[in-house]
C-alpha positions in Angstrom: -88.9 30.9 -2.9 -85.3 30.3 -4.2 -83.6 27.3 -4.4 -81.0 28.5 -1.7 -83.8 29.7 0.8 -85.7 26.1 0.8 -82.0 24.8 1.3 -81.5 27.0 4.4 -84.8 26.7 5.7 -84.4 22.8 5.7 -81.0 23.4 7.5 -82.2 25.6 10.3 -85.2 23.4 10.9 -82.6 20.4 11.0 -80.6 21.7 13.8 -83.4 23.0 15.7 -85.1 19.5 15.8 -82.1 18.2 16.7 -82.0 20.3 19.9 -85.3 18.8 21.0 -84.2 15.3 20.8 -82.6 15.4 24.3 -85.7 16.3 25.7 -88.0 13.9 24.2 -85.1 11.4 26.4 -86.2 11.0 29.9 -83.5 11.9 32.1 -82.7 11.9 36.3 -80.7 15.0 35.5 -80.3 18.9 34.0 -77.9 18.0 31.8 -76.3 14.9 30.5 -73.1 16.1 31.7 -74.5 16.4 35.3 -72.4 13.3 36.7 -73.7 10.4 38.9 -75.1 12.8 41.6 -77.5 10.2 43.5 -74.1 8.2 44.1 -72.5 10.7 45.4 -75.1 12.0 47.7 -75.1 8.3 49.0 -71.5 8.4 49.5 -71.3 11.5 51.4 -73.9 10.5 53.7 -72.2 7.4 55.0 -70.9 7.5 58.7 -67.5 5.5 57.8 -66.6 5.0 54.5 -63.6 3.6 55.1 -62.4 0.0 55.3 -62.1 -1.3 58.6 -58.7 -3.0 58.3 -57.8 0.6 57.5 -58.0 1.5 61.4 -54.8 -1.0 62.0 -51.6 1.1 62.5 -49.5 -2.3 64.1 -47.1 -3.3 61.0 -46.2 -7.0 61.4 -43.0 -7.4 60.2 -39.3 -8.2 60.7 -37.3 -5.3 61.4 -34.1 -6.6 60.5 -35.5 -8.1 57.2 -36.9 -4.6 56.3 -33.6 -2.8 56.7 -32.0 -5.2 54.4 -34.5 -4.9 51.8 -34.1 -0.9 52.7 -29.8 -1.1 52.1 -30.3 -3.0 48.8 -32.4 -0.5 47.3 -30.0 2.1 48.3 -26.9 0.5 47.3 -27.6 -2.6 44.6 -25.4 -5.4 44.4 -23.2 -5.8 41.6 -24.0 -6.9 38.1 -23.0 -11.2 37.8 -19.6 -11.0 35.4 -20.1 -11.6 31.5 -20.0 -15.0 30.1 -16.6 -15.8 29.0 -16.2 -16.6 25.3 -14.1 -18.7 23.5 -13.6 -18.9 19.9 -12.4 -22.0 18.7 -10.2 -21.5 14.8 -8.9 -24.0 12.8 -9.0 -28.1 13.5 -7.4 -28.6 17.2 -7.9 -32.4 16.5 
């Protein structure tokens, strides 16, 4: 047997025992790629998943308050004006 036979023997019997590893690992599922499938089963089975807060469609609030919170988004209020600066040159003693 030649030196690059044994080499690709060794090879080929490395990547096959590599293949085997995954099911020497005990696993819930196929594949590890399968996904979290008992959670979801759990999930789909519930009667209401939602929150119960969720079922409240009465919006507590103050109307006038909300449309001028709605006209400042639409129309912003100015910038303030820029600092002035002055620049003092020369001894004003």
């Amino acid at each position: 047997m030649s030196r690059n036979s044994a080499l690709i023997v060794i090879l080929c019997a490395g990547a096959l025992s590599g293949c085997a590893a995954d099911y020497l690992n005990h696993y819930d599922t196929v594949t590890l790629a399968a996904g979290d499938t008992q959670k979801f089963n759990s999930l789909a089975q519930t009667v209401d998943p939602f929150n119960p807060a969720s079922k409240n469609t009465r919006i507590e609030d103050n109307g006038v308050r909300a449309a001028g919170v709605a006209q400042r988004y639409k129309i912003p209020p100015p910038p303030p004006p820029a600092p002035t600066i002055t620049v003092n040159v020369g001894n004003t003693n």
